[in-house]
C-alpha positions in Angstrom: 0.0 0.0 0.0 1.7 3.3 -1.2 2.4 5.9 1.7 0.3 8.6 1.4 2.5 12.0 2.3 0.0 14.8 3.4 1.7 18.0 2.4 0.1 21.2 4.7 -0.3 24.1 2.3 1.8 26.8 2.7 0.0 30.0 3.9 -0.3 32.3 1.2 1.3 35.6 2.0 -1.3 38.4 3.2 -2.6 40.5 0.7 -0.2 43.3 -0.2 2.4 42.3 2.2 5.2 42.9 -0.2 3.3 45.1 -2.2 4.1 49.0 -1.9 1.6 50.9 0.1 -1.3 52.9 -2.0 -1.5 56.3 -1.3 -5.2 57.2 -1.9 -7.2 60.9 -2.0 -8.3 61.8 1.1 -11.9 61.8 1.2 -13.2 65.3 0.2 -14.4 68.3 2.7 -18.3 68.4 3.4 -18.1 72.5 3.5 -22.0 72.3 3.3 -21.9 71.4 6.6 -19.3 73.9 7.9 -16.5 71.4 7.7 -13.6 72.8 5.8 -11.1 69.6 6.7 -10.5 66.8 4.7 -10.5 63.8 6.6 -7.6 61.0 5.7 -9.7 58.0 7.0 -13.7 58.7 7.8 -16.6 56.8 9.0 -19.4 56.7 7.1 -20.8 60.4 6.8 -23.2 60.9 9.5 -25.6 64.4 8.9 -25.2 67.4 11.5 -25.9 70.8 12.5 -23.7 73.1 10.5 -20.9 74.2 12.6 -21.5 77.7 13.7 -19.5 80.6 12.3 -16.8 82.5 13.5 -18.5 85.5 13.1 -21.6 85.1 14.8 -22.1 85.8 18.3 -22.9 82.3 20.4 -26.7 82.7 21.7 -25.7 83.8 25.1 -24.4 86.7 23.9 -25.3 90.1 25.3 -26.9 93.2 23.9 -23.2 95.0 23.3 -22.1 91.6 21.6 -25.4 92.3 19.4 -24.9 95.8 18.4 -21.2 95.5 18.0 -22.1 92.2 15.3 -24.7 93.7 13.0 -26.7 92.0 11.0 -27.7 93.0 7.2 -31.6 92.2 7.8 -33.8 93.3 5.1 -37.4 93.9 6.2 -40.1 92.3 4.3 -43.2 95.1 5.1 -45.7 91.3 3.5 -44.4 89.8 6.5 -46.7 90.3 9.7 -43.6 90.3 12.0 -41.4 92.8 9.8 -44.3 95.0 9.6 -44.8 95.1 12.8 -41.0 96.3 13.6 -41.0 98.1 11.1 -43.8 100.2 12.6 -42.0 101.0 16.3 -39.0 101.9 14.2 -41.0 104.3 12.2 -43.7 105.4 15.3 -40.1 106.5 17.5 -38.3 107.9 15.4 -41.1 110.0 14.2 -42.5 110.9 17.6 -38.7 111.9 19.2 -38.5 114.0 16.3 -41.3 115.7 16.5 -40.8 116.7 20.0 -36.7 118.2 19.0 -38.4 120.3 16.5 -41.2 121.5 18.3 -38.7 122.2 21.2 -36.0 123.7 18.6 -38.6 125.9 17.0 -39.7 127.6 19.9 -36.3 128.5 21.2 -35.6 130.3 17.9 -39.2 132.0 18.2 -38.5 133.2 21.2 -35.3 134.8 19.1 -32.3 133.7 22.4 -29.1 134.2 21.3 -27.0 132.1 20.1 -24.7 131.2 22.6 -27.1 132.7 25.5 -26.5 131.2 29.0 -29.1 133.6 31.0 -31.4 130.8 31.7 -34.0 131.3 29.0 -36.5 128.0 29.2 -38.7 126.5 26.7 -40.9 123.5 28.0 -39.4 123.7 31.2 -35.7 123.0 29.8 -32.9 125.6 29.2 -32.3 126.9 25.6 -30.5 128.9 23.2 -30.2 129.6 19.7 -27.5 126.6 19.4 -29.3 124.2 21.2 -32.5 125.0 19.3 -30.9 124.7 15.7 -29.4 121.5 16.9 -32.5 120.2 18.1 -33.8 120.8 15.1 -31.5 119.2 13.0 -31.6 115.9 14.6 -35.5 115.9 14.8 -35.0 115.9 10.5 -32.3 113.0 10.7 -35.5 111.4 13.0 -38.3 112.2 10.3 -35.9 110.8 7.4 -35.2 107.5 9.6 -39.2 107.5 9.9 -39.6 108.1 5.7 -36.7 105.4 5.5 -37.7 102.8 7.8 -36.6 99.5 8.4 -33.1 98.7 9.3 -31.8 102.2 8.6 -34.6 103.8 11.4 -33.3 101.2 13.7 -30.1 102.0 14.0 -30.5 105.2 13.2 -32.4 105.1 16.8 -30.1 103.0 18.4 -27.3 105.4 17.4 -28.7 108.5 18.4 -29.8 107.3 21.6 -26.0 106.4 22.7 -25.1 110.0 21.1 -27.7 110.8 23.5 -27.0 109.7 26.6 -23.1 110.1 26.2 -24.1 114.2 25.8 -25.9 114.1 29.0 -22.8 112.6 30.8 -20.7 115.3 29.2 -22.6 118.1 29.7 -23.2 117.4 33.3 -19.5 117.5 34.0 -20.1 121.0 32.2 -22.5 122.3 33.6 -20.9 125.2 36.0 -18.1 125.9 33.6 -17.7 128.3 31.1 -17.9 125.3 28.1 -21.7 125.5 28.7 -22.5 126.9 25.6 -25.7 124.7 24.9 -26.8 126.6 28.5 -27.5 123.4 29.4 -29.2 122.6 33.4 -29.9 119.5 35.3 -33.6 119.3 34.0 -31.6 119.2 30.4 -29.5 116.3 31.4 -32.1 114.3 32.7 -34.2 114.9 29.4 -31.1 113.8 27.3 -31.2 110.5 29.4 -34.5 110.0 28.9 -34.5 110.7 25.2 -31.5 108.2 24.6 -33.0 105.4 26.6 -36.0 106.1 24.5 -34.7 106.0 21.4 -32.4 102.7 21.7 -35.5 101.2 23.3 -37.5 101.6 19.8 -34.0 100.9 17.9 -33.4 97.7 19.8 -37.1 96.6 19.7 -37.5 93.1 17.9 -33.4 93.3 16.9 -31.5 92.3 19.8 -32.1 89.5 22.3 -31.7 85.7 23.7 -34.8 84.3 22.4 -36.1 86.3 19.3 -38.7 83.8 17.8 -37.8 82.2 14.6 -39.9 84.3 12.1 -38.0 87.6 13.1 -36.5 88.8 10.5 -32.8 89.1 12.4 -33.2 85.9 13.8 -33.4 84.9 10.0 -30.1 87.2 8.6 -28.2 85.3 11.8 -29.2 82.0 11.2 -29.7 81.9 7.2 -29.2 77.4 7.2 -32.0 77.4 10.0 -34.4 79.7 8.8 -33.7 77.8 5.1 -34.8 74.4 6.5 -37.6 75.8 8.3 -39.2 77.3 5.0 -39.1 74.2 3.5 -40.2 72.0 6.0 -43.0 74.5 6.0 -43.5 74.8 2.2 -43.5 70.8 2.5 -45.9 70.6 5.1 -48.3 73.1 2.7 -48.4 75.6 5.4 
């Protein structure tokens, strides 16, 4: 009976052991997702938020962080919610203005002088002829932010109302020196501080804030991928 010789089968060497290492692509950047790396080796692509910008201010963000990151929002007067901003930015402007002019006119009526500091009042506040020119040019800047609207009337308020306030503080560290030449008083002060906080309360209306709802139109200009997929879910839904 022959001898049978079982020969064990030599293990085959593992695929590409002596063969020279591949270099592949790396698998490209998903930048429609805020992801400007490309990735060497990558699980299977999962979907997510976009990454947030750079330039945005995170959510918990203060009012200063809001006015010092602007936002190019375009009101939409079709849009209930636009209109309706639109509208305080329009109704403060005009009223403020209105009151600088009334106030301006009847200082120059009353023919003070120019530079006057003898105490001449109109509606209970110190005048003269350069406060009441002055109050009268900024009541127009108002009624052309009011004509204007929108975006423009709401910063337009915002920024007069800091302009505001900041001339109250300096003219009350003037106010017994000889650099008093708006003849400004204490009553005048305070009305300057009420007039800014006033006017940066209708410029800030609807624009700055922790929880603006999502059909606001800044809300929209600082989250443009949000507001994108909730138009479509809603033109989806037929709503």
């Amino acid at each position: 009976m022959a001898a049978h010789t079982f020969h064990r089968p030599q293990a085959s060497p593992a695929p590409h052991e002596h063969e020279p290492h591949e270099a592949h692509e790396p698998y490209a950047a998903h930048a429609l997702y805020g992801c400007h790396e490309a990735h060497e080796h990558y699980a299977p692509y999962m979907a997510h938020e976009p990454y947030p910008s750079s330039h945005e201010p995170p959510a918990s963000a203060g009012v200063l962080s809001r006015l010092l990151h602007p936002v190019n929002a375009q009101l939409d007067e079709h849009l209930p919610a636009d209109h309706k901003l639109n509208t305080v930015y329009r109704v403060g402007a005009g009223l403020t203005g209105l009151l600088l002019v009334a106030f301006g006119i009847l200082g120059l009526i009353d023919r003070i002088g120019f530079f006057d500091t003898g105490g001449a009042t109109v509606l209970a506040l110190n005048t003269n002829g350069t406060l009441s020119v002055l109050s009268i040019c900024i009541g127009a800047l108002l009624f052309l932010g009011m004509v204007i609207g929108g975006t423009f009337a709401s910063t337009l308020n915002i920024t007069l109302g800091l302009l505001f306030i900041a001339s109250g503080f300096v003219n009350l560290a003037l106010l017994d020196t000889g650099l008093n030449f708006l003849a400004f008083r204490i009553q005048n002060v305070l009305f300057s501080f009420v007039v800014g906080v006033m006017l940066m309360w209708f410029g800030m209306y609807g624009r700055v804030g922790s929880a603006l709802p999502h059909d606001n139109p800044y809300w929209r200009a600082r989250h443009p991928e949000e507001a994108a997929r909730e138009q479509r879910r809603l033109v989806s839904t037929g709503r």
